[in-house]
Legacy VTK file of the C-alpha trace (Angstrom):
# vtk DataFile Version 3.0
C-alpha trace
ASCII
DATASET POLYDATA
POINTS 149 float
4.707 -35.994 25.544
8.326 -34.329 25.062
6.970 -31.982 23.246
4.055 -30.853 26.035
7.049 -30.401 28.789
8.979 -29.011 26.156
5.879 -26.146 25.616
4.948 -25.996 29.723
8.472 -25.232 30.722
8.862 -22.521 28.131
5.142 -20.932 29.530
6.347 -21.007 32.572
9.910 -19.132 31.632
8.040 -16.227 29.985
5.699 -15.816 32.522
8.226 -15.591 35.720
10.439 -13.604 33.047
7.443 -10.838 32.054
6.087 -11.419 35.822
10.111 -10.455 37.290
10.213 -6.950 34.522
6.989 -5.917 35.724
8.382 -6.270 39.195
11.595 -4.998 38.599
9.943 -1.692 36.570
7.653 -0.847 39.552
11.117 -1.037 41.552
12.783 0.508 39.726
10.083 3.843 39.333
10.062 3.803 43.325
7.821 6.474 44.863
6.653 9.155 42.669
7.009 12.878 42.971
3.420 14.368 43.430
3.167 18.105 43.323
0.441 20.301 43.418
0.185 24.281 42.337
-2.083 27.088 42.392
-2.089 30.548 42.072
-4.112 33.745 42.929
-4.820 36.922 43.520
-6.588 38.786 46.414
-9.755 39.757 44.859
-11.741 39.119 42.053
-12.162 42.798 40.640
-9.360 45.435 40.085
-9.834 49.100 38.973
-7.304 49.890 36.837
-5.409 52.211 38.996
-4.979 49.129 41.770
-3.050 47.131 39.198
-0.169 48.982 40.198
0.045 47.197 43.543
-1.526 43.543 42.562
0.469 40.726 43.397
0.118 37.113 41.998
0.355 34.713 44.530
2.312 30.979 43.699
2.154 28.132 45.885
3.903 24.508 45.078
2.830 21.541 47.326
5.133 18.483 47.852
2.196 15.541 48.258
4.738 13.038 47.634
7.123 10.598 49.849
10.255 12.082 48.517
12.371 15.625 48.351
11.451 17.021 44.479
12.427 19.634 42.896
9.698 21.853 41.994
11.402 23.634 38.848
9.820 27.132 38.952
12.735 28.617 36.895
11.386 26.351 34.049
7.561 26.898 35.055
5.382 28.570 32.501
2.816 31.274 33.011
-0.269 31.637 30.415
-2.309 35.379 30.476
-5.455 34.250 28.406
-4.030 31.184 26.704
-0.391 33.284 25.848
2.862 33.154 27.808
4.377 36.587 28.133
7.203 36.730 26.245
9.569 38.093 29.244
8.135 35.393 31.782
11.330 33.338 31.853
13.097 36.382 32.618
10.263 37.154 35.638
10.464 33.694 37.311
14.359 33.436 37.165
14.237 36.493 39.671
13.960 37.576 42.976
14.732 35.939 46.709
14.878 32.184 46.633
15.394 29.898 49.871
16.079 26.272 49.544
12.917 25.228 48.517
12.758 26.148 45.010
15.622 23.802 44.138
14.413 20.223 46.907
11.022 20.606 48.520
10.759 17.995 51.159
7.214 15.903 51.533
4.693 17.656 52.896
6.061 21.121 52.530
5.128 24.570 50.874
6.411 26.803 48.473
4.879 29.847 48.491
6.095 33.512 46.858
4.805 35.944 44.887
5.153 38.901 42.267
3.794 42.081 41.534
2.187 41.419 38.114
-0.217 43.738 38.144
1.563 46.604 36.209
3.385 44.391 33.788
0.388 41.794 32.937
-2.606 43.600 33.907
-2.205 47.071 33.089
-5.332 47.170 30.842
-9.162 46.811 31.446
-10.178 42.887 30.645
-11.160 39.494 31.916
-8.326 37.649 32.770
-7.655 34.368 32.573
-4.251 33.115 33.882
-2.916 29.570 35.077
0.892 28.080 35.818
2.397 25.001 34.935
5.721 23.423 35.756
7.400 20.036 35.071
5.380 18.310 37.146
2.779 20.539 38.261
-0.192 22.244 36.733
-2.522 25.050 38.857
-6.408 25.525 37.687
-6.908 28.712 36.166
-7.630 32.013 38.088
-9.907 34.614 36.390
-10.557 38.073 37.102
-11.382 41.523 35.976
-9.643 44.503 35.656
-11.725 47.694 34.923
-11.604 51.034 34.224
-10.597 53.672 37.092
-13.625 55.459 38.647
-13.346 59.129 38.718
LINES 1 150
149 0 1 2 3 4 5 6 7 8 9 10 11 12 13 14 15 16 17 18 19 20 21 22 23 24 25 26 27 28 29 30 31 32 33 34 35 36 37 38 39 40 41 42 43 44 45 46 47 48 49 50 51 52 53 54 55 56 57 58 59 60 61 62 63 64 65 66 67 68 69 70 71 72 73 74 75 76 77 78 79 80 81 82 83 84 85 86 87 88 89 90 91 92 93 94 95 96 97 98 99 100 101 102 103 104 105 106 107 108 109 110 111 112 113 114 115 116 117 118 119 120 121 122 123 124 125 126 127 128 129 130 131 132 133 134 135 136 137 138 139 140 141 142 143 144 145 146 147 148
């Protein structure tokens, strides 16, 4: 009989004890940061010679409860499976508000950059998505073709 008390008591010990971590983790975690991404361009076919003026345009969406950071210095940008090798460089430049370092919930980061020469600059089928951190956009495809004469 000893024994039996002995055995519940212990059952009953590990159970409040893995019942309190679980509780304690999900504490601990608190709310989430949910961000969502995309990208685009403004039409689906380019002619060569309008690559010169296309702009990619980047949008980061706080979903979540909480300010996040949306890390777009240490984002990543893939033309047809590849990252450009100067991409870093691109990103870490240009006009920045206070956004791009705390997003609040349920606000937008939006910007853009004139890709088109340095990406695009030959006739192709594009396929190009972004991914930070915590964010990944679907893919964006379009064509560039040659320049009518």
């Amino acid at each position: 009989m000893k024994q039996v008390t002995v055995l519940m008591v212990f059952s009953v010990i590990v159970v409040a004890l893995c019942s309190s971590e679980r509780i304690n983790a999900a504490a601990q975690a608190g709310p989430k940061v949910k961000l969502w991404a995309a990208i685009g361009v403004a039409q689906p076919v380019f002619q060569l010679h309008e690559t010169e003026n296309m702009a990619m345009s980047f949008v980061v969406v706080n979903d979540g409860e909480i300010m996040a950071d949306p890390s777009v210095e240490s984002s990543h940008l893939f033309v047809n499976g590849v990252e450009p090798k100067d991409w870093s460089f691109v990103i870490g430049n240009g006009p920045r508000n206070a956004y791009f370092k705390a997003l609040p919930p349920g606000q937008i980061l939006s910007f853009g950059y004139q890709l088109g020469p340095r990406y695009f600059s030959t006739p192709g089928i594009y396929s190009v998505r972004w991914e930070g951190p915590n964010y990944k956009s679907a893919e964006v495809t379009f064509r560039v073709t040659p320049s009518g004469r």
